[in-house]
C-alpha positions as CSV (number, residue, x, y, z in Angstrom):
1,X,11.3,-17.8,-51.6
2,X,8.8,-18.9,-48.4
3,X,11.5,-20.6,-47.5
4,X,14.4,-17.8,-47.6
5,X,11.9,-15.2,-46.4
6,X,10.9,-17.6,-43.3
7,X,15.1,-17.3,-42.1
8,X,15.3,-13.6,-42.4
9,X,12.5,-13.2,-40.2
10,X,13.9,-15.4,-37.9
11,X,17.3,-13.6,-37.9
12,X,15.1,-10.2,-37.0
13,X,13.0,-11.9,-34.5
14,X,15.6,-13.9,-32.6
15,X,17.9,-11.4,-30.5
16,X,14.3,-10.1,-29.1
17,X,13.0,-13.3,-28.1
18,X,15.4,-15.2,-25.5
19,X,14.1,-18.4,-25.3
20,X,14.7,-20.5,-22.1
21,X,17.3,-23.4,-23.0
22,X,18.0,-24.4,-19.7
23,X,15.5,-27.2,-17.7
24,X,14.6,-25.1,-14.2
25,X,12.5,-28.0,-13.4
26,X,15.4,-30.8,-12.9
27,X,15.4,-30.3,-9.3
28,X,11.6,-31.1,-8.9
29,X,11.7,-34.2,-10.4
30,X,9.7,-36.6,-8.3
31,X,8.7,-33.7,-6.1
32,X,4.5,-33.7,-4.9
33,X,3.1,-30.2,-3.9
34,X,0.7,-31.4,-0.5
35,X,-1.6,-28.7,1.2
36,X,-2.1,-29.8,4.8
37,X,-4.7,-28.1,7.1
38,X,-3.0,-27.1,10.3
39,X,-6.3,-26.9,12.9
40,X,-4.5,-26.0,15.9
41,X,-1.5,-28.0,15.2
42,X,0.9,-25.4,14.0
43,X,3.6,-25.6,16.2
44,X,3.5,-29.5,15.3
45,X,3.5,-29.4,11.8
46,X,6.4,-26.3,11.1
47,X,8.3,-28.5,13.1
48,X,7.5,-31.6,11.4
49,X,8.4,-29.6,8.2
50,X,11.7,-28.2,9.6
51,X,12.6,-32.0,10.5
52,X,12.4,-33.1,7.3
53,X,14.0,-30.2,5.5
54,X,11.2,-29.5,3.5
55,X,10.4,-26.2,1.2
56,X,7.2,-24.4,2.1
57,X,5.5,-21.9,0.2
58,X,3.4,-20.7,2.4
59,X,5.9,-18.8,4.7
60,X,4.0,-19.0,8.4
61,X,1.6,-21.6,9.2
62,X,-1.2,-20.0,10.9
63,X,-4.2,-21.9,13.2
64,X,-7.0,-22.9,11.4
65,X,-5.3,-22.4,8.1
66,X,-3.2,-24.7,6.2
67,X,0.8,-25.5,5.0
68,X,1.4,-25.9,1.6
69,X,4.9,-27.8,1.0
70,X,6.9,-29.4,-1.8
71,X,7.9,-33.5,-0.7
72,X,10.2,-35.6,-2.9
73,X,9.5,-38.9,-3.4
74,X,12.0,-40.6,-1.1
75,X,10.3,-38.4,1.8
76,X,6.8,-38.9,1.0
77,X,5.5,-42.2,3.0
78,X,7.4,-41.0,6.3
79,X,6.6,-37.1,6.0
80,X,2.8,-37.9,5.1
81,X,2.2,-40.7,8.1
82,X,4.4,-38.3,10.6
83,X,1.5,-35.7,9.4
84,X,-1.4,-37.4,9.0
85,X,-0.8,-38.4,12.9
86,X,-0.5,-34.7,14.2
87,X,-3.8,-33.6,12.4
88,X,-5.1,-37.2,13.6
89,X,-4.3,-35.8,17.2
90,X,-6.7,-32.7,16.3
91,X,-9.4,-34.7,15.3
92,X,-8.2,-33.7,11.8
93,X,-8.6,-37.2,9.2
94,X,-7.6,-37.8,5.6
95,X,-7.4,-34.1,4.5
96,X,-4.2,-33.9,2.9
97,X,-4.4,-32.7,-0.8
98,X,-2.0,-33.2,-3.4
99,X,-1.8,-29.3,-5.0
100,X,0.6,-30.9,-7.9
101,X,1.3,-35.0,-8.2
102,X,4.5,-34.0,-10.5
103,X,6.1,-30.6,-9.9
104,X,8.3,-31.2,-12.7
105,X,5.8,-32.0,-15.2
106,X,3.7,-28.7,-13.8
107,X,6.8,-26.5,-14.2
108,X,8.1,-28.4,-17.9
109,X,4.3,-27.6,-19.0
110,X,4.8,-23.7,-17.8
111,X,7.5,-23.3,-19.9
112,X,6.3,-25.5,-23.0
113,X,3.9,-22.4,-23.3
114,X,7.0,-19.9,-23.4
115,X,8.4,-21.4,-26.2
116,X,5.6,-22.1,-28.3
117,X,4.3,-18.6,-27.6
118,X,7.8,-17.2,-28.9
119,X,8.0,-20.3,-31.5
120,X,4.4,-19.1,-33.0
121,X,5.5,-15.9,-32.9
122,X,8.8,-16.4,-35.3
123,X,6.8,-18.3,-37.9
124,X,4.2,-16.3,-38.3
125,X,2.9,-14.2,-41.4
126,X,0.4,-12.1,-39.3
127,X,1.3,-8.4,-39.5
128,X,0.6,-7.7,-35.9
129,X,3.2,-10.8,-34.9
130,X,6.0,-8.6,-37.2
131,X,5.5,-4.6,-35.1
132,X,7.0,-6.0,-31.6
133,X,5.5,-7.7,-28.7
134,X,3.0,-4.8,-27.9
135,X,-0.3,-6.7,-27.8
136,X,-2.9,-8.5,-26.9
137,X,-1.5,-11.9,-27.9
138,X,1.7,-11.0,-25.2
139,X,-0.9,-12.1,-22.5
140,X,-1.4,-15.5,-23.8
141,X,1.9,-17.2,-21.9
142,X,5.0,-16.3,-19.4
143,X,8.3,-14.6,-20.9
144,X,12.0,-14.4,-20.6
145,X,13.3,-11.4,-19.1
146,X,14.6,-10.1,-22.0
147,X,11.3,-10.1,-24.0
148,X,9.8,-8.3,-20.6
149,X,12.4,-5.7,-20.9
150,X,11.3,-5.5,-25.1
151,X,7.7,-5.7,-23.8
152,X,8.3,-1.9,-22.0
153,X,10.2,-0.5,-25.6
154,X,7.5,-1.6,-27.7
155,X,4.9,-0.2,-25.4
156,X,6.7,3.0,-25.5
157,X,7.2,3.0,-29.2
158,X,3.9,2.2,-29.4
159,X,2.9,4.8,-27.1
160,X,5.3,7.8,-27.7
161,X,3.1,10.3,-26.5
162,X,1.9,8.8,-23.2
163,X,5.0,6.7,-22.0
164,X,8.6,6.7,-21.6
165,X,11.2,4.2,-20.2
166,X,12.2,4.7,-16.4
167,X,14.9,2.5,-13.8
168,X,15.0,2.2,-10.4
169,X,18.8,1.5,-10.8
170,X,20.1,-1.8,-11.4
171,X,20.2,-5.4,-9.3
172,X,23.3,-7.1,-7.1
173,X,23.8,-9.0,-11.0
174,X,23.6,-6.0,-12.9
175,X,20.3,-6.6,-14.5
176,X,18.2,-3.0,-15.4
177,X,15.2,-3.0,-12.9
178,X,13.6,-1.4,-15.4
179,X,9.9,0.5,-15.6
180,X,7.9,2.3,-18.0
181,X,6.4,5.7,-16.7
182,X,2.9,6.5,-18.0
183,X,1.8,10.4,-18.1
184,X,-1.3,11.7,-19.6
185,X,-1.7,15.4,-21.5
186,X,0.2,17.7,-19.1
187,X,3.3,15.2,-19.7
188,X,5.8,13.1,-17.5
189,X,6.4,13.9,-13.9
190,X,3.7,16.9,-13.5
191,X,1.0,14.7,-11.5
192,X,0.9,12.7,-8.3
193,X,3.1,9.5,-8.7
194,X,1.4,6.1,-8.6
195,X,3.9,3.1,-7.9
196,X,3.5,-0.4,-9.1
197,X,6.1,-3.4,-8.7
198,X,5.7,-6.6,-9.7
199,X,8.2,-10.0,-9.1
200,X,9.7,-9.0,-5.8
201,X,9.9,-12.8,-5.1
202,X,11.0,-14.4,-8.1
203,X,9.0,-17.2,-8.6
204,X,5.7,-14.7,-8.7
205,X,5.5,-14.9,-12.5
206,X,1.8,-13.9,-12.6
207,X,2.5,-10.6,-11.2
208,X,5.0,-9.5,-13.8
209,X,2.3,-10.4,-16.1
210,X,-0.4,-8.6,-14.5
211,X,1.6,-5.6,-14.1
212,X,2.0,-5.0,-17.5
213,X,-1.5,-6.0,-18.6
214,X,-2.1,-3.4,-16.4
215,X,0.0,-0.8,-18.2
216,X,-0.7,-2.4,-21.5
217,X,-4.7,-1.5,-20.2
218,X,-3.8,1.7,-19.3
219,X,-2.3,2.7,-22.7
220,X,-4.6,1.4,-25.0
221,X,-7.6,2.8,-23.3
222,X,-6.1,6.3,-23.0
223,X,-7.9,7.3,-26.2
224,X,-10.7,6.0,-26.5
225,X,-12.2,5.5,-22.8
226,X,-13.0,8.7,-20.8
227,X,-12.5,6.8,-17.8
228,X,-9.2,5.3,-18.2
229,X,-8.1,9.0,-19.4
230,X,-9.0,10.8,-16.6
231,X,-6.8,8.0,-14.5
232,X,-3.9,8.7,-16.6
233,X,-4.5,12.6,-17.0
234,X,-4.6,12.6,-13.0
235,X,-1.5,10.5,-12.2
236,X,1.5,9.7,-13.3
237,X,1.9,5.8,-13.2
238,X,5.5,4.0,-12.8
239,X,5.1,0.8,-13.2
240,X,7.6,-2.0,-12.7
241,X,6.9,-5.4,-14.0
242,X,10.3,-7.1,-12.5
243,X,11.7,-5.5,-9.5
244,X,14.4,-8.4,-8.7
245,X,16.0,-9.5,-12.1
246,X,18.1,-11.9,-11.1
247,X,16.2,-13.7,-9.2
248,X,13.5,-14.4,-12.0
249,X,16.3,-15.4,-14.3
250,X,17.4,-17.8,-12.0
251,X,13.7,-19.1,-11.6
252,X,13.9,-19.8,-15.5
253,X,17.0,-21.0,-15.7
254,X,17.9,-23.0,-12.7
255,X,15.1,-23.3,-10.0
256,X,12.0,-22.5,-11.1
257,X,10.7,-22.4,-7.2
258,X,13.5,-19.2,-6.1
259,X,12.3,-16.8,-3.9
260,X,14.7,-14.4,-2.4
261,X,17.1,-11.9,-5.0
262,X,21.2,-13.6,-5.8
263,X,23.1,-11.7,-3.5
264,X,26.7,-13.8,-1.9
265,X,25.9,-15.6,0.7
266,X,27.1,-13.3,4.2
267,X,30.0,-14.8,5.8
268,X,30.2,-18.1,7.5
269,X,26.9,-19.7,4.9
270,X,26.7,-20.9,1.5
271,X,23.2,-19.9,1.2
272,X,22.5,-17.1,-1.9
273,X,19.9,-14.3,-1.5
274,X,18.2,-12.3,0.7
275,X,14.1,-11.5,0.8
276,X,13.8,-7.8,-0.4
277,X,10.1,-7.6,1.3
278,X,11.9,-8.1,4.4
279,X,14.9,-5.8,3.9
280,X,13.1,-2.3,3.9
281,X,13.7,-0.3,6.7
282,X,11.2,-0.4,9.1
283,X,10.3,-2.3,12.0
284,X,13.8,-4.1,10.5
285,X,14.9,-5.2,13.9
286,X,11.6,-6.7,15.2
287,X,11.2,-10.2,15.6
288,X,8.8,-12.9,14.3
289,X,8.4,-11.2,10.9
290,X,11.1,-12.2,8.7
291,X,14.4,-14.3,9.8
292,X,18.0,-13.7,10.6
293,X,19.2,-17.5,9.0
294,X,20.8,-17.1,5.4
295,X,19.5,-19.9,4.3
296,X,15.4,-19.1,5.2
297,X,13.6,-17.7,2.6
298,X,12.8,-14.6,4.7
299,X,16.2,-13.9,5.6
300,X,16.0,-10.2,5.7
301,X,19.4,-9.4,5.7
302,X,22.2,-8.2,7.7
303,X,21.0,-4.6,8.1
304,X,18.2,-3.2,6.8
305,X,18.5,-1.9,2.5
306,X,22.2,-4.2,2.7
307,X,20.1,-5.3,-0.7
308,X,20.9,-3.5,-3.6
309,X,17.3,-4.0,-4.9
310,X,15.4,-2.8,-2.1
311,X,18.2,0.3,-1.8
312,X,17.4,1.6,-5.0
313,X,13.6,1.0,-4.8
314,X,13.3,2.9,-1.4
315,X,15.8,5.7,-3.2
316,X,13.0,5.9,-6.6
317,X,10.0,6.1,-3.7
318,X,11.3,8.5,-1.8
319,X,12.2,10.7,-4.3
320,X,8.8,10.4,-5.9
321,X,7.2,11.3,-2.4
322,X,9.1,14.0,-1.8
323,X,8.8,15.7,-4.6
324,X,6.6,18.8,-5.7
325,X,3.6,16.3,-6.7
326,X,4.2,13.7,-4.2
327,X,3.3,10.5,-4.0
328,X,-0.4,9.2,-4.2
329,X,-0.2,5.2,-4.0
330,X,2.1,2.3,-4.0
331,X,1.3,-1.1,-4.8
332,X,3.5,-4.0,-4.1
333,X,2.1,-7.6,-5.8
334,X,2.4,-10.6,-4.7
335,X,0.8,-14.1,-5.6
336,X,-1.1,-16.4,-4.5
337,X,-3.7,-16.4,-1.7
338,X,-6.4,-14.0,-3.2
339,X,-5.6,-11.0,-0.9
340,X,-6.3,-7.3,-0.9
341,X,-4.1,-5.9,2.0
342,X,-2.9,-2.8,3.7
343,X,-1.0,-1.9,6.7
344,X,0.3,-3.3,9.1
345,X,2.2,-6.3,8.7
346,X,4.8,-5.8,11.5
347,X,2.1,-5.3,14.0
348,X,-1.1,-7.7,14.6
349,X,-2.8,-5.4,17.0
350,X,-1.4,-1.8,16.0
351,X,-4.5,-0.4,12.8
352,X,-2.7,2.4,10.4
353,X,-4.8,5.8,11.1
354,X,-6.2,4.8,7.6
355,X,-7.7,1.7,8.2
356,X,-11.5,2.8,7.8
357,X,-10.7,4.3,4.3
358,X,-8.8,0.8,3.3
359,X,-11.6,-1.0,3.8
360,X,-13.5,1.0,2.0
361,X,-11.7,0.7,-0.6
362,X,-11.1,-2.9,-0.3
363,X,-14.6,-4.0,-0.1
364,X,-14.5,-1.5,-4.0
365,X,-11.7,-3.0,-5.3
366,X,-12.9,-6.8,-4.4
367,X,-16.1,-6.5,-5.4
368,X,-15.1,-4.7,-8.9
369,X,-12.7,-7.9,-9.4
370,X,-15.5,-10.4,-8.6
371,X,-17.7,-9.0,-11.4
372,X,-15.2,-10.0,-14.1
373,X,-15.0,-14.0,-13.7
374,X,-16.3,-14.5,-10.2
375,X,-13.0,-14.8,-8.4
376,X,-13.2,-13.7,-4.5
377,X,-10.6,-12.0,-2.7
378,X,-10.3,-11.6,0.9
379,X,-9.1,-8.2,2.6
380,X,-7.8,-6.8,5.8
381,X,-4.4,-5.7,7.5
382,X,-1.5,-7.8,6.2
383,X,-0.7,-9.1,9.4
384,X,-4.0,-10.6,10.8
385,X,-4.5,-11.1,7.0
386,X,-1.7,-13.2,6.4
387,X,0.9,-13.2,8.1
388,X,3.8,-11.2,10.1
389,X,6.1,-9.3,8.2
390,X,8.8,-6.7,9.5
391,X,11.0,-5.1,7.0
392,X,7.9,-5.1,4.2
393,X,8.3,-2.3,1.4
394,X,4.5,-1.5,2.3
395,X,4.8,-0.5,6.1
396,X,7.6,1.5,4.5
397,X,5.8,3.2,2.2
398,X,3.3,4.1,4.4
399,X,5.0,4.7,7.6
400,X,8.6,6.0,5.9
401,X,7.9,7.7,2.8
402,X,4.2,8.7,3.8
403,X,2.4,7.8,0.7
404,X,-1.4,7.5,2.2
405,X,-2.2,4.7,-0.2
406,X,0.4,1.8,0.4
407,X,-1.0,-1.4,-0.1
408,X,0.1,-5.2,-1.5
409,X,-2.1,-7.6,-3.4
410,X,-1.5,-11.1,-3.5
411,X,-2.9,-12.6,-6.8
412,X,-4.6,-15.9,-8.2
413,X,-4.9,-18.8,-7.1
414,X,-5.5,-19.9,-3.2
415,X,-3.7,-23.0,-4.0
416,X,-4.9,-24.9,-6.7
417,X,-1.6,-24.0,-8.7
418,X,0.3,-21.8,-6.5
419,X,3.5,-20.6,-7.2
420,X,2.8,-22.7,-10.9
421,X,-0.2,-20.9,-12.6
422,X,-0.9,-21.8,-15.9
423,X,-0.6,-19.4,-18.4
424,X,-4.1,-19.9,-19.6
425,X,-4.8,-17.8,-16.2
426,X,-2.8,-14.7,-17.2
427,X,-5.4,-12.9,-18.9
428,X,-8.5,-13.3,-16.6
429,X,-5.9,-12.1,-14.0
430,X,-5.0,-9.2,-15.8
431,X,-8.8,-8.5,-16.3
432,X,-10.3,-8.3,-13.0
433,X,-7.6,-6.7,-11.3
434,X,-8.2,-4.5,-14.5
435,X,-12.1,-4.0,-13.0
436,X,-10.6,-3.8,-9.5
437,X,-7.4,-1.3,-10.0
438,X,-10.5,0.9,-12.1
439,X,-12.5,1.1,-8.1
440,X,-9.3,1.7,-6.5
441,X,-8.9,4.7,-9.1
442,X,-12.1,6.2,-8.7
443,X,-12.4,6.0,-4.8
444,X,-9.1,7.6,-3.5
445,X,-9.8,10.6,-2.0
């Protein structure tokens, strides 16, 4: 009888949960992560990395600062001795670090916690494991696509009265960009939009997580914490936990590492994607933010919105701004560096006219997200903050759709990890950005 009623619950669990079956860590195999310091040797060691045809996941090495960069095994001695001589010429000595000594194993571990979450999950007799993936055990490892897009329904079902399913319209593959829209008592579409998007690059798991711990957070606290009422009450939140969909199923399925969305490769390259945080448009055209090579992982495009992600997000913004309630704040997030930022990012010297106010609500937002579990974030303009970027959905927001409060978070870790948290990290993430969105809340004027 255990044994009959064990498959039926299977057969009702299965078509929600879509397990990964495919190995997106095959082409790591062998692969080291190194962080390597730059000092003043930038020029040097981007170079050095170029020559060797090396994937970095930091995108601009800046003075002072360091390179973090994936080396296979069969390019390790020579790339490591080529390196250790350029920081050796800048007095810099033995200061390479190994972030991850087996990508592979890293990425085969990641995913180990998918299934067994989902595994767990199927065999179990608890009766909060049988009324859908709404709750607190969904924080407890990374999941497929599909189960994010069952996530948002069983929030909603959950959640009748406070949420309902929104899209921004639908990838280059088809895939729903899908969001759910939380409204408090006056109902949906009556307050000041707040907009939240999570996985622009695809390889940012975390902040797909985060995202909806946030909306999860937001939810359950609506009835029994005056606080969190008020928030929803005053705003209406559209949150969007995977903003490029086919990307992040390529990251699951192929290579976990992807960073740009699957859009054909222009004509004249074989190289997939373009980088819809460089494809907004603004400050398109400038240079030394984002790149015009195909095969770069800025590559912004052949003309600014050509991607049919960022098209249809710029499209949902703009008609959230320009409506009778407007806009209030939009929040792209990133991972990993530890950053709280704000405009500009297409200009190192130009300060947005709100710049005071940001950092005011900066110094809020880190210091509420240090209380939780000690983590310290840095703040400041993205581009003397972390880099140039032209074509970035936040100087858009801010400069294009005038919503006053555009700004971009780059999550845990500084580096540890990377791209490769481990899923044991979701949940303190989700909680002090909890403690920090909370500041952020409270303190917009």
């Amino acid at each position: 009888m255990r044994f009959s009623g064990a498959f039926a619950l299977l057969a009702a669990v299965l078509p929600v949960l879509a397990l990964p079956v495919h190995d997106n860590s095959f082409p790591y195999i062998g692969v080291k992560v190194l962080r390597i310091p730059t000092g003043n040797t930038t020029t040097a060691l981007d170079d050095l990395v170029s020559q060797f045809d090396l994937s970095s996941w930091t995108s601009v090495s800046r003075p002072n600062s360091h390179i973090d960069v994936e080396v296979p095994k069969a390019k390790l001695n020579a790339f490591t001795t080529a390196a250790q001589a350029i920081l050796d010429q800048d007095g810099i000595a033995n200061s390479i670090e190994t972030m991850h000594e087996d990508l592979a194993a890293s990425i085969r571990k990641e995913s180990e916690s998918m299934i067994a979450a989902a595994s767990k999950k199927v065999a179990s007799d608890d009766a909060e494991a049988l009324v859908g993936l709404a709750n607190q055990a969904w924080f407890n490892a990374y999941h497929s696509y599909a189960d994010h897009l069952t996530f948002l329904d069983d929030l909603v079902a959950t959640f009748p009265n406070n949420a309902k399913i929104v899209s921004s319209g639908t990838s280059i593959g088809g895939r729903d960009i899908k969001g759910i829209n939380i409204f408090g008592s006056s109902g949906s579409g009556t307050r000041p939009a707040i907009i939240w998007h999570g996985t622009v690059h695809a390889r940012e798991w975390i902040t797909s997580m985060t995202t909806e711990y946030l909306a999860y957070s937001l939810l359950n606290n609506y009835a029994n914490s005056t606080e969190v009422k008020s928030y929803v009450d005053k705003y209406d939140f559209y949150i969007f936990p995977v903003v490029n969909p086919d990307g992040f199923v390529y990251t699951q399925t192929t290579t976990r590492l992807w960073r740009k969305n699957r859009q054909a490769p222009p004509s004249g390259s074989t190289c997939y994607g373009r980088d819809i945080n460089r494809n907004w448009n603004v400050a398109w055209s400038q240079t030394n933010g984002a790149s015009t090579n195909p095969c770069s992982e800025t590559f912004k495009g052949l003309a600014p919105l050509d991607a049919r992600e960022t098209q249809s997000l710029a499209d949902f913004i703009n008609a959230k701004a320009n409506s009778a309630v407007g806009a209030k704040m939009f929040l792209d997030w990133h991972s990993y560096s530890q950053l709280f930022m704000y405009p500009y990012g297409y200009s190192c010297t130009r300060l947005s006219a709100d710049n005071t106010e940001f950092g005011q609500l900066a110094s809020g937002f880190t210091t509420a997200l240090r209380a939780v579990h000690g983590t310290r974030f840095t703040s400041g303009p993205i581009c003397t903050t972390i880099y140039a970027t032209t074509g970035s959905s936040v100087d858009y927001a801010y400069d294009v759709s005038k919503i006053k409060y555009s700004l971009t978070v780059e999550l845990r870790d500084t580096g540890a990890n990377g791209f490769v948290l481990p899923a044991n990290q979701i949940r303190p993430s989700g909680e002090e950005v909890w403690a920090g969105v909370k500041s952020l809340l409270a303190n917009m004027i």
